[in-house]
KERO-147894 format. One record per residue (C-alpha): x, y, z; residue in three letters. Coordinates in steps of 0.05 Angstrom, whole numbers, plus 5000, padded with zeros to 4 digits. Layout:
N
XYZALA ...
end
This chain:
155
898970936583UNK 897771656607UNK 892371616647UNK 891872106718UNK 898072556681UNK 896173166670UNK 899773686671UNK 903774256626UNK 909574006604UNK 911374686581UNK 915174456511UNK 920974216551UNK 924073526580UNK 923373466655UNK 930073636674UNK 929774336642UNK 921874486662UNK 923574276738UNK 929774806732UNK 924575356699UNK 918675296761UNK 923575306815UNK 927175936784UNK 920176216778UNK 918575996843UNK 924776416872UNK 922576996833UNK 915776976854UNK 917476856934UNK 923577376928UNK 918777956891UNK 913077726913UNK 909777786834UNK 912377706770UNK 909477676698UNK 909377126658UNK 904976716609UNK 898076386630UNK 900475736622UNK 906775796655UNK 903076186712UNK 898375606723UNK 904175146726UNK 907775506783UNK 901575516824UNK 901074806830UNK 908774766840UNK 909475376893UNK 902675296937UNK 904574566962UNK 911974926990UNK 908375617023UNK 903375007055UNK 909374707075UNK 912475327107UNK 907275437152UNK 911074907195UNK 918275137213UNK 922574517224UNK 928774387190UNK 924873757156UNK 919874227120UNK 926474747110UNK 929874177074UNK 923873957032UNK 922674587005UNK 929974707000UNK 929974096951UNK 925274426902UNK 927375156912UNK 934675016916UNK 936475686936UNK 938275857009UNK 934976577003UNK 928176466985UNK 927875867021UNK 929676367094UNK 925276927063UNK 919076407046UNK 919976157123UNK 920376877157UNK 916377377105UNK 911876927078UNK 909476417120UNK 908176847178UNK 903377227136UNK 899676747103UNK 899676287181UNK 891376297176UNK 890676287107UNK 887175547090UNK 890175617020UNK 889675996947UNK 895976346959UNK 897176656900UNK 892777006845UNK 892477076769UNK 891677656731UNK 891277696657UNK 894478316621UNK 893378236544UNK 897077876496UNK 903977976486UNK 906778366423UNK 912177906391UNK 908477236393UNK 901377366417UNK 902377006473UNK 896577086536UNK 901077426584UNK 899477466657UNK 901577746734UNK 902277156788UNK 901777576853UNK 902577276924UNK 895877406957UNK 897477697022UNK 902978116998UNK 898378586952UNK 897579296982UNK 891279476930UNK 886979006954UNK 888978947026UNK 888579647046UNK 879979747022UNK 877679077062UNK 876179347121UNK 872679987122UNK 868580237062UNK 869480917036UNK 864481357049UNK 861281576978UNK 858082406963UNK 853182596916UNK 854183216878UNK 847383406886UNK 847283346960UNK 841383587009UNK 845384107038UNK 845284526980UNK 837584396964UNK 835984607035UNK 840185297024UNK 837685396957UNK 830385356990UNK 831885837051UNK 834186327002UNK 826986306960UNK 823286367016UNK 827286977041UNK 826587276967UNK 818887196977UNK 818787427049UNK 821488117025UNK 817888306966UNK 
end
């Protein structure tokens, strides 16, 4: 029986599937966001958000954990001093999903897995709000009525 196991198998046998997310997860930690399909994408956010969780605690027992899955010596050092460091007070929902259409071979729902922190678009407008102008402001009303009353003061 099946029951309690579900997840995306991704149309491939473990050994090849556990190969793809940690290449992914690489990728993703290395460039910080990558494009890939929806179901893919939702894959390697359950595998990746357990390891940045993990990095928040640098010992060489959480270094060789993630090590394990990652299995590459560079992301693992970048995901332990770019990463975590940024994402220390974050409680979790590291990364994000964005859809971008449907891809044009295979219509397949394409998307953009970002790292949350590491997203200059949305971190730059959260803390002060621009200030917005009208076209019509009250600054041209007010000269606009100075110069009637002028026109009516000479004639």
């Amino acid at each position: 029986m099946r029951h309690g196991k579900k997840f995306n198998h991704l149309s491939r046998k473990k050994a090849h599937r556990s190969a793809l997310l940690s290449n992914m997860a690489c990728s993703l930690i290395e460039h910080k966001r990558i494009n890939t399909t929806v179901a893919k994408a939702k894959a390697l956010r359950v595998y990746v958000e357990p390891l940045i969780t993990k990095s928040k605690d640098d010992s060489t027992h959480s270094r060789r954990t993630v090590f394990s899955y990652l299995k590459d010596k560079y992301a693992v050092s970048e995901l332990f001093r770019e990463v975590a460091p940024k994402i220390a007070e974050r409680p979790g929902g590291y990364t994000r999903i964005i859809k971008t259409g449907f891809r044009q071979g295979d219509a397949a729902e394409m998307c953009m897995i970002e790292l949350v922190d590491f997203n200059e678009i949305y971190g730059a407008n959260t803390g002060a709000k621009k200030k917005r102008s009208r076209r019509g402001g009250a600054k041209k009303k007010s000269a606009v009525d100075g110069a009637v009353e002028v026109k009516f003061l000479k004639c």
